[in-house]
N, C-alpha and C positions, 0 to 999 in steps of 0.2 A: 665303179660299182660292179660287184661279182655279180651276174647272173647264169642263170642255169635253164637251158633247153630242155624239154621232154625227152627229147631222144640222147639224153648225157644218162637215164636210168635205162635199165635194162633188165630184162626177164631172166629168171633164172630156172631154171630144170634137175632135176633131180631124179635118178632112172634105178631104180632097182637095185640100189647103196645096201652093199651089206659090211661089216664092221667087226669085227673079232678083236678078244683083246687076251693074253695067257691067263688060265685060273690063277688065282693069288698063292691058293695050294696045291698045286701043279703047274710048275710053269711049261711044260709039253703039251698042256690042254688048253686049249682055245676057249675061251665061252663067247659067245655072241651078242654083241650089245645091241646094233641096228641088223632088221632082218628084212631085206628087198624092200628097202624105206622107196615110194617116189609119191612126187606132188611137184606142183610148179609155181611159181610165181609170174605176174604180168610185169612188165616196167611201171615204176610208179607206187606199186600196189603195197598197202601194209599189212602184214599178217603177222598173226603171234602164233607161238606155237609151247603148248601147255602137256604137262604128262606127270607122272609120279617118280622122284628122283630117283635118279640110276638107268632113266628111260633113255640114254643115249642123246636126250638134247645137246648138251655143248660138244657134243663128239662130235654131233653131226657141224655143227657151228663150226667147228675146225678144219672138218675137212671141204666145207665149202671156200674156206680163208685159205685152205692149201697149207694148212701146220700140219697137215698130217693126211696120208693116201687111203683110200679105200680098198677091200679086198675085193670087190666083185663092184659093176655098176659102172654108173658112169655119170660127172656133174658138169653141169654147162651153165656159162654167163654169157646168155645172146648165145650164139650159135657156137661157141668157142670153149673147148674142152677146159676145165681146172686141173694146174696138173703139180701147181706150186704158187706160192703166196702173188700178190701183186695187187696195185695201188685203184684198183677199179672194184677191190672190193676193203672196204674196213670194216674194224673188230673193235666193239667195245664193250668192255667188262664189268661187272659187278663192282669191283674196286677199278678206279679211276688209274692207278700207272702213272700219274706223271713221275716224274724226273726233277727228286725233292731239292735239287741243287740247284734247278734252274728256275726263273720268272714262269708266268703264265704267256708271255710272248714268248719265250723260247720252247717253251712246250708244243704249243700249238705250233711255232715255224718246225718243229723234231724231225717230222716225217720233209717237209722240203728240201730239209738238210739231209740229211738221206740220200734221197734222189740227187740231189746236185741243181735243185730248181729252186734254193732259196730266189735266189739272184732277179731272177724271173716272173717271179709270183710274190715276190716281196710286198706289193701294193695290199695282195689280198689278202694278209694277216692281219689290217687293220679292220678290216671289211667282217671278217669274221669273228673277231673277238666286239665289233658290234652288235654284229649278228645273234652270240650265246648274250650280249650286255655284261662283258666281260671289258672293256674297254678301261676304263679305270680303275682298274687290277691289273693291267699291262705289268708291271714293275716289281707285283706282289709275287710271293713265293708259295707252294701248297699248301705250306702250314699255315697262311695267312686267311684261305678259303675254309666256306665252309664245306660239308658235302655237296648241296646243291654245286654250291659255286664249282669245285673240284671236279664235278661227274659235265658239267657246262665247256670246263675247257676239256677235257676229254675228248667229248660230244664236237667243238670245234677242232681238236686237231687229227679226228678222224674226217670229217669234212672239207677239210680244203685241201684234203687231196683228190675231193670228187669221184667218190668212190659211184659206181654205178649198182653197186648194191650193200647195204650197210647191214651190218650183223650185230644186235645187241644183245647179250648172255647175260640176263637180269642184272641193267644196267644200274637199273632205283631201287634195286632187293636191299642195299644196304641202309637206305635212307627212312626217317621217322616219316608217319604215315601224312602228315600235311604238307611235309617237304616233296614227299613221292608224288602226292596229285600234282603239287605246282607243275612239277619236272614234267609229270605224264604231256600237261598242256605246253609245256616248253618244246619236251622231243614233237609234239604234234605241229607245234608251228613253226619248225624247222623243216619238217617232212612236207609239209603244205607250201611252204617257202621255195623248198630245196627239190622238192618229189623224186628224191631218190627211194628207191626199192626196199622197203628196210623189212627184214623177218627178225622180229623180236621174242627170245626166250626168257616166259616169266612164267612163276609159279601163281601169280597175283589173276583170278580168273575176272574179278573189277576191270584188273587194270587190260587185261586182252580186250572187252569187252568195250569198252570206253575207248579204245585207240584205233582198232584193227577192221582190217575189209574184212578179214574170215579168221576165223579158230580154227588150226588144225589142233586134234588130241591126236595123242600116242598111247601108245600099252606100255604098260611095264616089260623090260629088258628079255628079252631084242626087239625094240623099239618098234613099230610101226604106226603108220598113223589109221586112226581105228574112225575116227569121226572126221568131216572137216564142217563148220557152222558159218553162211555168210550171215555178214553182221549188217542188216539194212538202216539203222536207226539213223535220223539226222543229227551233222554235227553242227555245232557244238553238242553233245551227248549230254542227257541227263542223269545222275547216276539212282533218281529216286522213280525214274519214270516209270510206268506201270511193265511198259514193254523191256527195259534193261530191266528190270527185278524177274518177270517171264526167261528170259534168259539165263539168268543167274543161277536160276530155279533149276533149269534142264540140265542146264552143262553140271549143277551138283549133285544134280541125281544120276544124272548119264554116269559121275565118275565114281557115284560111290554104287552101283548097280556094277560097274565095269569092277572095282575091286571087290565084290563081291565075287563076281564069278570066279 
């Protein structure tokens, strides 16, 4: 049986990230997408993070995964600088990626093989494809899944490499709206299961709201975060309850007051 210690998650730091990327019509000019971005996360903790597209969220997502460097600032997982990709932190995206040639066993083992730790960790691919209740789909191929199902082994084969902080870039943005709740309470009892650190980017201010310790918002491009919101409500969450509708309320006025300005 796979289990997970508290101290397997970890906090992450974010200090004064700034980001540049060439004008599209001037490639000698710089424009700036994130501008002296910082905030922190605890171990454990879930936060979403919400903004108006083009705000630099999945830029920021990458350069926390180490796909790509910062121009100013500096990012830490636990006390240890980010300075290139590595298995303590995972990335899962909007579209799912698997590897349409292979099983959903072989998907979810991708990353062991990789490392050179199939061999090792063999046991715990059965463990986890219980875990998404992917188990009897071992055999099946992507096209056999549905989305849920697709975006579940994802969800598993970023996990069993035990990432210490997990990065989701609107992972459900693809899915119909009664598939996207299921999943929301799926990735939640995986997080509750698993309590690894997860910072989630979705456009869905329901789905922040229903999931997350805190809302951080951003401004529009170069990014910074303008609000952060903790989320007290008891979970399981009600999505009709008076106090989630009082929030719903704020954060859409907050954002349509903030694009006003």
């Amino acid at each position: 049986m796979v289990t997970l210690t508290k101290t397997e998650a970890s906090s992450l730091s974010i200090r004064e990230i700034g980001k540049s990327f060439p004008a599209p019509d001037d490639p000698l000019t710089s424009r700036p997408v994130l501008d002296g971005i910082s905030f922190s996360l605890a171990a454990g903790e879930l936060v979403s993070l919400i903004g108006p597209s083009g705000c630099g969220k999945s830029t920021l997502l990458r350069l926390i995964a180490g796909l790509d460097s910062a121009d100013s600032g500096e990012l830490l997982i636990g006390s240890d600088p980010i300075t290139h990709p590595g298995a303590e932190r995972g990335l899962v995206f909007q579209d799912p990626n698997l590897f349409p040639w292979l099983t959903v066993r072989r998907n979810i083992e991708a990353g062991l093989v990789a490392r050179g730790v199939l061999r090792k960790k063999h046991e715990e691919v059965d463990e986890f494809m219980r875990l998404v209740g992917l188990e009897v789909f071992a055999n099946a191929y992507p096209h056999h899944l549905s989305g849920g199902m697709a975006q579940r082994a994802a969800l598993a084969r970023a996990l069993i490499n035990h990432p210490k902080v997990l990065l989701l870039d609107e992972p459900l943005g693809a899915l119909d709206a009664f598939t996207r709740m299921r999943m929301q309470d799926e990735v939640l009892r995986l997080w509750q299961a698993r309590r690894t650190t997860m910072l989630l980017v979705t456009h869905d201010i329901d789905e922040a709201i229903y999931m997350s310790d805190r809302i951080m918002i951003m401004t529009s491009r170069p990014g910074k975060i303008e609000r952060t919101i903790s989320i007290a409500l008891d979970r399981p969450r009600q999505r009709s309850s008076e106090d989630f509708l009082r929030l719903r309320a704020d954060i859409l006025n907050f954002l349509h007051l903030a694009g006003k300005a």
